[in-house]
Every structure is written in structure tokens, then in C-alpha cells.
C-alpha positions, 0 to 999 in steps of 0.5 A: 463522495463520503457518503457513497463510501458506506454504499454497497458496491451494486448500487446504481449510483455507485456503478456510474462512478467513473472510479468504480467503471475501471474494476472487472465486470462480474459476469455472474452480476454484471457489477464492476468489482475490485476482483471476481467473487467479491460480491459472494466472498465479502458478504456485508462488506461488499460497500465502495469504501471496501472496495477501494482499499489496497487489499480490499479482500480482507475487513479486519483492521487489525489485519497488518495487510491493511496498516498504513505504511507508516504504522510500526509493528515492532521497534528497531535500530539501526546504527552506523559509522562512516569513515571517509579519508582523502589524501591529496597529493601534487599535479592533481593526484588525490585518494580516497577511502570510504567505509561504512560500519552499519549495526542493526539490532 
């Protein structure tokens, strides 16, 4: 399979992946494709590999549209107080009181 990934999209061997046989057929080349006008939009990027990431319109891999979830673009805190109170009285009878203090920077 990882050589396949570097293989262009309308090739055969990579049109009969079960896969690839999910995307829209194109009517103007007869492939299936991750979305109409692929083929014309992403010339020489138009590989299998290209065509399966989450947003497969954009190459640029400084694009924050292609970042993994977990890849931070900035730095942030986040602070908070919790507060719980119980007061438990006889027969049963209790109350209770919560509060949350959040901070943000």
C-alpha cells in the first residue's frame, strides 16, 4: 500500500482499490476522485496519497488546514477553582453547593 500512495490517482492499479471505489466518479475522465475538478485543480499532486487526506484540496503542509489535531498553533492556559459544599442534616436531609472559578489567559 505505500507504494501506491505516491501513485497518481487515474492510475489502474490504483482505480481498483476498494478505497478508491467509494470516491465520485468524474464524468470528464471517468476516475474516481476525492471531489469533482481534482484532477484539473491539483495538477502533479493528483497521487492516492493526496487524495485520501482529510482536505485533500490543499499541498501545502504549513497549511494549519492539514496540522494533526494534536499539533499546537499557539500556547494557552486554562485555570480554575472548584468549590463544593455539603451540609448534611437528620432524616435524610442534606445540601449541597458547587461552584466553578474558570481562568482563561
Amino acid at each position: 500500500m505505500r507504494d501506491q500512495l505516491r501513485k497518481d490517482i487515474a492510475d489502474p492499479a490504483v482505480q481498483a482499490l476498494p478505497v478508491v471505489q467509494t470516491f465520485p466518479v468524474d464524468p470528464a475522465t471517468g476516475n474516481h476522485i476525492p471531489f469533482l475538478g481534482f484532477e484539473s485543480v491539483m495538477v502533479g499532486a493528483t497521487t492516492l496519497g493526496q487524495a485520501l487526506r482529510p482536505t485533500p484540496q490543499y499541498t501545502d503542509e504549513g497549511n494549519s488546514q492539514n496540522r494533526r489535531f494534536y499539533e499546537g498553533t499557539g500556547k494557552s492556559n486554562y485555570y480554575s477553582l472548584q468549590l463544593k459544599v455539603e451540609k448534611r442534616f437528620s432524616r435524610g436531609l442534606s445540601f449541597l453547593v458547587a461552584y466553578t472559578w474558570p481562568n482563561a489567559d
